[in-house]
GUKOLKOL-371869 format. One record per residue (C-alpha): x, y, z; residue in one letter. Coordinates in Angstrom, 3 decimals, always signed. Each point is the difference from the previous one (the first is absolute). Example, Ala and Ser with C-alpha at 12.3 -4.5 7.8 and 13.67 -1.06 7.14 Angstrom:
BEGIN
+----------+----------+----------+------+
|     east |    north |       up | code |
+----------+----------+----------+------+
|  +12.300 |   -4.500 |   +7.800 |    a |
|   +1.370 |   +3.440 |   -0.660 |    s |
+----------+----------+----------+------+
! end
This chain:
BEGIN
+----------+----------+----------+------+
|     east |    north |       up | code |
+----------+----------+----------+------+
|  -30.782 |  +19.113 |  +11.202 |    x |
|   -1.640 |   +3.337 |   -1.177 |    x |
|   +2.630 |   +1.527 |   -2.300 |    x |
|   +0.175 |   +4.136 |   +0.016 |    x |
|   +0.074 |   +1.524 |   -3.153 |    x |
|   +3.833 |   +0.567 |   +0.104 |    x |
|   +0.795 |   -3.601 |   +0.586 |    x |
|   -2.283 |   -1.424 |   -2.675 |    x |
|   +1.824 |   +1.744 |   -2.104 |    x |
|   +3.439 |   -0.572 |   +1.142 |    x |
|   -1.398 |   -3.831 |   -0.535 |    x |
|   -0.760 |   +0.777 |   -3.439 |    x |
|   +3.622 |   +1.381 |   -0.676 |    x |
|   +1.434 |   -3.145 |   +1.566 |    x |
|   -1.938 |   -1.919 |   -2.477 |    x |
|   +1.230 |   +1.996 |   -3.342 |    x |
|   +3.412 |   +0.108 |   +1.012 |    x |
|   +0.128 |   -2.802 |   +2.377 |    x |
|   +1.804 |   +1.921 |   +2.418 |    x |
|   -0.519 |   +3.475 |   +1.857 |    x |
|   +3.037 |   +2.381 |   +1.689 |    x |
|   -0.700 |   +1.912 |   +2.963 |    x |
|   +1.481 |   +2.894 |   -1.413 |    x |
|   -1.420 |   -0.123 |   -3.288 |    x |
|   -3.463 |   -0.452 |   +2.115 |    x |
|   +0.675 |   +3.194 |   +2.493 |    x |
|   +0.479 |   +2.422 |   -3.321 |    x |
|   -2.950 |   -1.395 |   -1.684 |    x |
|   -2.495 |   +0.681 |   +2.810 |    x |
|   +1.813 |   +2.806 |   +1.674 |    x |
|   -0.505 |   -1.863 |   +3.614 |    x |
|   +3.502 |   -0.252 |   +2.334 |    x |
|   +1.945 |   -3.620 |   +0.036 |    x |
|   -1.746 |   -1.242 |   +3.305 |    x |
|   -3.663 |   +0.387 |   -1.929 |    x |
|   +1.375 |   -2.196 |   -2.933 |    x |
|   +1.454 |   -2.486 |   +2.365 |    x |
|   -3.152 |   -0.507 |   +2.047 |    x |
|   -2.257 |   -0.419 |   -3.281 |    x |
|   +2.871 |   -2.544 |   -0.919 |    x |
|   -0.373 |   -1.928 |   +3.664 |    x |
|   -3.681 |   -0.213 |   -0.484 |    x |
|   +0.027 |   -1.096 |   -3.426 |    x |
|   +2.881 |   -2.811 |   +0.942 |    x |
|   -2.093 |   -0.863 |   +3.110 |    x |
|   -2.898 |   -0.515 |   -2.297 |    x |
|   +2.563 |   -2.483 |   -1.982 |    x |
|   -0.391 |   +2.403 |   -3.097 |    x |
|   +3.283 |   +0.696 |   -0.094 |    x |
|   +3.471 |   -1.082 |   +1.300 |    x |
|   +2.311 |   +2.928 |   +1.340 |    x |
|   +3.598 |   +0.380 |   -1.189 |    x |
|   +3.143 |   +2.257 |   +0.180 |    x |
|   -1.221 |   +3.440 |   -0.872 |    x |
|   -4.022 |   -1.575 |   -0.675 |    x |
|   -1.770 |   -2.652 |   -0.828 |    x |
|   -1.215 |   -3.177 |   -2.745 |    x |
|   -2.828 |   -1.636 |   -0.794 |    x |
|   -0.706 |   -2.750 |   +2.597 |    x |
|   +0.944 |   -3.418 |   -2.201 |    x |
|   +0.524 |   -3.339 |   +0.979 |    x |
|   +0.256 |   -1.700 |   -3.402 |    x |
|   +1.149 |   +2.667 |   -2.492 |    x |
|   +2.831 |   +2.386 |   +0.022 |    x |
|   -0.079 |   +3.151 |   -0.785 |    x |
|   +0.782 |   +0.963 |   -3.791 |    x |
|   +3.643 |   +0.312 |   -0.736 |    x |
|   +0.017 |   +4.124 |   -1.096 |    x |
|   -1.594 |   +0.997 |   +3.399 |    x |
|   +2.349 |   -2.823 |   +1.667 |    x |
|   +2.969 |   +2.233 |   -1.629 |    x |
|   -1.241 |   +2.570 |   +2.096 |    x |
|   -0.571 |   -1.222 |   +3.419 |    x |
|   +3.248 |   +0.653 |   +2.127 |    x |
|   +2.298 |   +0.604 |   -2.988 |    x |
|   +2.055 |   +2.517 |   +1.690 |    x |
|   +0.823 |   -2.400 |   +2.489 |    x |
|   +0.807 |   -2.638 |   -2.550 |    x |
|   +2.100 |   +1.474 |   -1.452 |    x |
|   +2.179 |   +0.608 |   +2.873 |    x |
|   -0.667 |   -3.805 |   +1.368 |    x |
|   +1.225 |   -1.065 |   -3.915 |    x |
|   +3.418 |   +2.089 |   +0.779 |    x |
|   +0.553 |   -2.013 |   +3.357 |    x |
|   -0.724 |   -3.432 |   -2.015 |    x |
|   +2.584 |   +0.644 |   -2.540 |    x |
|   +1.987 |   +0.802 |   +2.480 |    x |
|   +0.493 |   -3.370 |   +0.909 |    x |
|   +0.754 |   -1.480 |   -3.212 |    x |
|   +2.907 |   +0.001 |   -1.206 |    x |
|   +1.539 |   +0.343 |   -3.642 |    x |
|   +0.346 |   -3.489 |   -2.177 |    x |
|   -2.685 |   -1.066 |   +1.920 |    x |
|   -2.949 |   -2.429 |   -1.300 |    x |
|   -3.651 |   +0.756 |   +1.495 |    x |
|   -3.827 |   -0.848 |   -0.927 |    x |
|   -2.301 |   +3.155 |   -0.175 |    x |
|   -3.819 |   -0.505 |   -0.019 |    x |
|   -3.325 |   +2.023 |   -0.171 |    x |
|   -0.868 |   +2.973 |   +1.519 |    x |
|   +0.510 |   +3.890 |   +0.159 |    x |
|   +2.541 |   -0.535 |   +2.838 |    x |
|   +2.291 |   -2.194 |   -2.219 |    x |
|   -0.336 |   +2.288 |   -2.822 |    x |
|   +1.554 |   +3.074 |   +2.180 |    x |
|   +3.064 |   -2.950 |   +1.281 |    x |
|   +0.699 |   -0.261 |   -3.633 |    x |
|   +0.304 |   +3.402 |   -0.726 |    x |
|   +2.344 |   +0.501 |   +3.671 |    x |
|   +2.104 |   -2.607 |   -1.865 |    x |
|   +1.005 |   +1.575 |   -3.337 |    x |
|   +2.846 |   +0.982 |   +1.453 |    x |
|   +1.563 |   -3.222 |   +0.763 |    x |
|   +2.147 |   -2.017 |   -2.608 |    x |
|   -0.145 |   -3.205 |   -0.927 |    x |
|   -3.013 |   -1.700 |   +0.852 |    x |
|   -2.403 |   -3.207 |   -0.810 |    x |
|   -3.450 |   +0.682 |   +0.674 |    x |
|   -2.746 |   -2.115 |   -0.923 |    x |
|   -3.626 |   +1.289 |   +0.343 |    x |
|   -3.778 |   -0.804 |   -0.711 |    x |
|   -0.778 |   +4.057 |   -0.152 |    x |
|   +0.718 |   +1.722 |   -3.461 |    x |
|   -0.157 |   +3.007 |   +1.389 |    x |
|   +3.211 |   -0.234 |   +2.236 |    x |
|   +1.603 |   -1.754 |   -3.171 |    x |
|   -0.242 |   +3.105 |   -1.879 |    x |
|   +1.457 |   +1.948 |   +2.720 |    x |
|   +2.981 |   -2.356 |   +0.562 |    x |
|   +0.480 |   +0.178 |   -3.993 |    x |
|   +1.589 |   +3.183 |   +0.351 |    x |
|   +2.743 |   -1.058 |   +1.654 |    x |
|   +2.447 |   -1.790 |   -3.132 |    x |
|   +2.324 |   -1.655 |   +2.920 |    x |
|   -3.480 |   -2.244 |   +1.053 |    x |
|   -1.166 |   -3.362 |   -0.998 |    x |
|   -3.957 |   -0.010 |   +0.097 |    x |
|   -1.831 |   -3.131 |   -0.386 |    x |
|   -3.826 |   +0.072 |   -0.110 |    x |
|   -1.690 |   -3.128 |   +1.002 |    x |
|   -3.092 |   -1.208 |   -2.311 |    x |
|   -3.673 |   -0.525 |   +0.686 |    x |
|   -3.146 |   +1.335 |   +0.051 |    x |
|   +0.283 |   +4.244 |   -0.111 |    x |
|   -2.130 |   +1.824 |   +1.851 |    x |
|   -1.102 |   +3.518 |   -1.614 |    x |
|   -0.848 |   +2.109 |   +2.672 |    x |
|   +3.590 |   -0.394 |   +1.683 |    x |
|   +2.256 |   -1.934 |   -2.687 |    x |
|   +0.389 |   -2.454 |   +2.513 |    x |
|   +0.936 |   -3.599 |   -1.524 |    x |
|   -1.592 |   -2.521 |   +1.931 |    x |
|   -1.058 |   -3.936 |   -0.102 |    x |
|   +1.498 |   -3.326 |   +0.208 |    x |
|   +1.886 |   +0.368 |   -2.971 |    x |
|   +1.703 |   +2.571 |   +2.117 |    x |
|   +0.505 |   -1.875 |   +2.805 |    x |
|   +1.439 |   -2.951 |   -1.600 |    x |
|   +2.625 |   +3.045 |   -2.019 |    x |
|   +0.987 |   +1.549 |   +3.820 |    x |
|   +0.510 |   -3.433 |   +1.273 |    x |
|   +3.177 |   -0.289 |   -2.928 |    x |
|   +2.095 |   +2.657 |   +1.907 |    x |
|   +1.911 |   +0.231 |   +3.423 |    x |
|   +0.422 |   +3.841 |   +0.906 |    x |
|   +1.776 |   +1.825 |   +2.804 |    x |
|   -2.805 |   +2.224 |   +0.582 |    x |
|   -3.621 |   +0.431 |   -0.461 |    x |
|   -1.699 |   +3.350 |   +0.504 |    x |
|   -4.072 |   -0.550 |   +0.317 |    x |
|   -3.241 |   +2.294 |   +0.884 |    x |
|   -2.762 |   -1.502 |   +1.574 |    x |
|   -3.702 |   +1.675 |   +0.229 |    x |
|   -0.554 |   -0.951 |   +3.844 |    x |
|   +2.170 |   -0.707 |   +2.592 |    x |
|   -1.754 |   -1.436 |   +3.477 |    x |
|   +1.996 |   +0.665 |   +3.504 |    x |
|   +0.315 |   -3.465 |   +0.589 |    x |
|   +2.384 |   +0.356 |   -3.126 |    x |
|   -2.320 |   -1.685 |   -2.488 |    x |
|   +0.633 |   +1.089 |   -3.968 |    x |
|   -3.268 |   +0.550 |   -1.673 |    x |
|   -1.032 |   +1.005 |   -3.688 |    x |
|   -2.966 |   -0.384 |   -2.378 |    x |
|   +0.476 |   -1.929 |   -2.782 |    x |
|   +0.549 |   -3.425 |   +0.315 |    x |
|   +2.234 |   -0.769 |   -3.129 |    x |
|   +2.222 |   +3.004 |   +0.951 |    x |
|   +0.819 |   -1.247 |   +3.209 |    x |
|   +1.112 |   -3.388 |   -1.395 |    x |
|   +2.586 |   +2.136 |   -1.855 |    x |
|   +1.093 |   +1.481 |   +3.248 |    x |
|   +0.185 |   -2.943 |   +2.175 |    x |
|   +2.168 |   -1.296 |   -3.110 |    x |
|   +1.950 |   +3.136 |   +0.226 |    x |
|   +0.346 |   -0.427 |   +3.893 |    x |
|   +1.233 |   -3.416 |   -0.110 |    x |
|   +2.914 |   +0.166 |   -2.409 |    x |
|   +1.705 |   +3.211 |   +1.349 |    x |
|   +2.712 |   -0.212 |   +2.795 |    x |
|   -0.786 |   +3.477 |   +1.241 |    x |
|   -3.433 |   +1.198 |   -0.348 |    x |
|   -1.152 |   +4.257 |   +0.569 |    x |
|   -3.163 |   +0.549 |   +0.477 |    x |
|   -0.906 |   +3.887 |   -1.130 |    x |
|   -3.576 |   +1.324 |   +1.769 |    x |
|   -1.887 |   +3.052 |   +1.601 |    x |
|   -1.913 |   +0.200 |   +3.124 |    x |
|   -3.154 |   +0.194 |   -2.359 |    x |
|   +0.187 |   -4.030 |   -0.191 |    x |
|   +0.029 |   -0.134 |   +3.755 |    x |
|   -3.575 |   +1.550 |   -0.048 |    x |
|   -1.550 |   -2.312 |   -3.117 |    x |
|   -0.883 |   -3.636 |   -0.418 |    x |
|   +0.490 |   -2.402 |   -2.848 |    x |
|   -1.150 |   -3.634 |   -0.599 |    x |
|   +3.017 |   -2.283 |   -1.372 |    x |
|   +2.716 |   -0.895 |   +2.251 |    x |
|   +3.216 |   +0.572 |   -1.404 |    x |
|   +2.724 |   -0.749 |   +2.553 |    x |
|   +1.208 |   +1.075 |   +3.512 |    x |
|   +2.540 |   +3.135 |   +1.291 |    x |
|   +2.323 |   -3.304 |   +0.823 |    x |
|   +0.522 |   -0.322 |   -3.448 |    x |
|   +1.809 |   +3.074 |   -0.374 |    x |
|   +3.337 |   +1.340 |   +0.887 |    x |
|   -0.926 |   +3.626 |   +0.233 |    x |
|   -3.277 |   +1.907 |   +0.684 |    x |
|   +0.164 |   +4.170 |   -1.993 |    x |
|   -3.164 |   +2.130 |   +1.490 |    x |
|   -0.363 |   +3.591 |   +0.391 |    x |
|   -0.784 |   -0.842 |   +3.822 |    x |
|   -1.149 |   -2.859 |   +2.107 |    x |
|   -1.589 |   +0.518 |   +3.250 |    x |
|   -1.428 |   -3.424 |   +0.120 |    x |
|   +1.528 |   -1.732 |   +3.209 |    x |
|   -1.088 |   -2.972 |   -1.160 |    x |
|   +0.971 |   -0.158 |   -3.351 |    x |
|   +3.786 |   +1.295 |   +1.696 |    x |
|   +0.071 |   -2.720 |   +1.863 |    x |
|   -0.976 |   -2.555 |   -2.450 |    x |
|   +3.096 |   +1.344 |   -2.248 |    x |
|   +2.381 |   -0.190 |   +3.091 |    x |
|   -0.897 |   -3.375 |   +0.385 |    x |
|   +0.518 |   -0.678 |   -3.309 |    x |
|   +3.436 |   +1.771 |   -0.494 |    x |
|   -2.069 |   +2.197 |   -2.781 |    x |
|   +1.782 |   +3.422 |   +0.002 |    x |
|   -2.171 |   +3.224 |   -0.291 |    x |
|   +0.792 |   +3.091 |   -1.574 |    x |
|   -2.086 |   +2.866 |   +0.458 |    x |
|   +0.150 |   +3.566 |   -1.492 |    x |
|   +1.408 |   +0.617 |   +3.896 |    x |
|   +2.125 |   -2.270 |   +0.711 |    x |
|   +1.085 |   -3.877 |   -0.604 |    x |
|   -0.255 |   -2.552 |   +2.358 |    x |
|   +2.437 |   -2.845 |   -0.906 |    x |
|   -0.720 |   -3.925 |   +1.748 |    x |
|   +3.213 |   -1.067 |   -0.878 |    x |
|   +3.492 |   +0.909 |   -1.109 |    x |
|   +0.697 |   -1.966 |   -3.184 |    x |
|   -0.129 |   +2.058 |   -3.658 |    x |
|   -2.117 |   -1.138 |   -2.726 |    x |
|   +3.045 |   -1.289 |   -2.486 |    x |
+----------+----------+----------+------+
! end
């Protein structure tokens, strides 16, 4: 397609920062909301870019996009998604934690609590959770990763495959309607499928975003899980999948619940 002016350079700025904001876009080119969104629809029609809450990514099928503008994306609404997660733990509780901006506001929702085992693969949400005296943190070993702090490998796999936890709280970089988990790396998602397989009760913690990206590496299935946390779902397919599945979804809404027993 023939770019305008406007939208090669709103390209450029997805580039540098690996993400643009509608509103952020509308004050920098002095143009109303609608103008900004239509650039964005031609430039994600053109498979330039993906659109997201409040804007739009780099279009990516086999990288994610850096951790600091990841931080950004949504973070208002993970925030309030991490306070309906901890929610549903409850004190003197053991759970696994693993990679990802999403998991990293959960751990913060849960200084609050007392008396909890965590074990994690993401540094990062260990030095949140070290604030809290009452907690035991346990940090798996492996290969660290610098641009996240994320611990990853078979030597972490083998460590996560030691424990038996009551809960696991994971993020996930894609999420497909047909209830597919999907992230990037290959050796990270070996850590979560570990993570997935020895917790009784497993959360998993996303955005809408990851309902509009793709990723590569199969990581597991919504039947997996015990409870489904995003800002809002309007996926009838993916609803039904996690009806079918007894997978209960909380949304920034409302909750719907597929069955009646409590996790513990």
């Amino acid at each position: 397609m023939n770019l305008s002016l406007r939208q090669q350079k709103i390209l450029n700025e997805a580039k540098l920062n690996g993400q643009v904001i509608v509103e952020e876009l509308v004050k920098k080119f002095n143009v109303t909301p609608q103008t900004i969104r239509k650039d964005l629809t031609g430039l994600c029609d053109a498979e330039l870019l993906v659109r997201v809450h409040g804007g739009a990514v780099l279009e990516s099928g086999v990288a994610n996009v850096g951790y600091e503008q990841r931080r950004t994306i949504a973070s208002a609404e993970k925030k309030e998604l991490a306070k309906l997660c901890a929610q549903q733990i409850p004190d003197k509780s053991s759970l696994f934690i693993n990679i990802g901006t999403t998991t990293e506001a959960v751990a913060e929702a849960l200084l609050g609590h007392k008396d909890l085992m965590v074990v994690t693969n993401n540094l990062n949400v260990a030095n949140i959770l070290i604030q809290n005296p009452s907690f035991e943190v346990i940090v798996a070993g492996g290969v660290l990763r610098h641009a996240d702090r994320a611990i990853i490998g078979e030597a972490t796999v083998d460590f996560v495959q030691q424990f038996r936890l009551d809960f696991a709280v994971i993020g996930i970089s894609a999420l497909d309607e047909d209830g597919t988990l999907l992230d990037y790396d290959y050796r990270e998602v070996r850590v979560a499928q570990a993570i997935l397989n020895n917790a009784r009760h497993c959360f998993l913690v996303t955005d809408t975003t990851k309902l509009e990206r793709n990723a590569p590496v199969k990581v597991g299935h919504v039947s997996q899980l015990k409870a489904l946390f995003i800002d809002q779902l309007e996926s009838k397919r993916l609803i039904t999948v996690c009806k079918q599945h007894e997978v209960d979804i909380f949304t920034l809404k409302h909750s719907v619940q597929t069955h009646q027993e409590t996790p513990l």
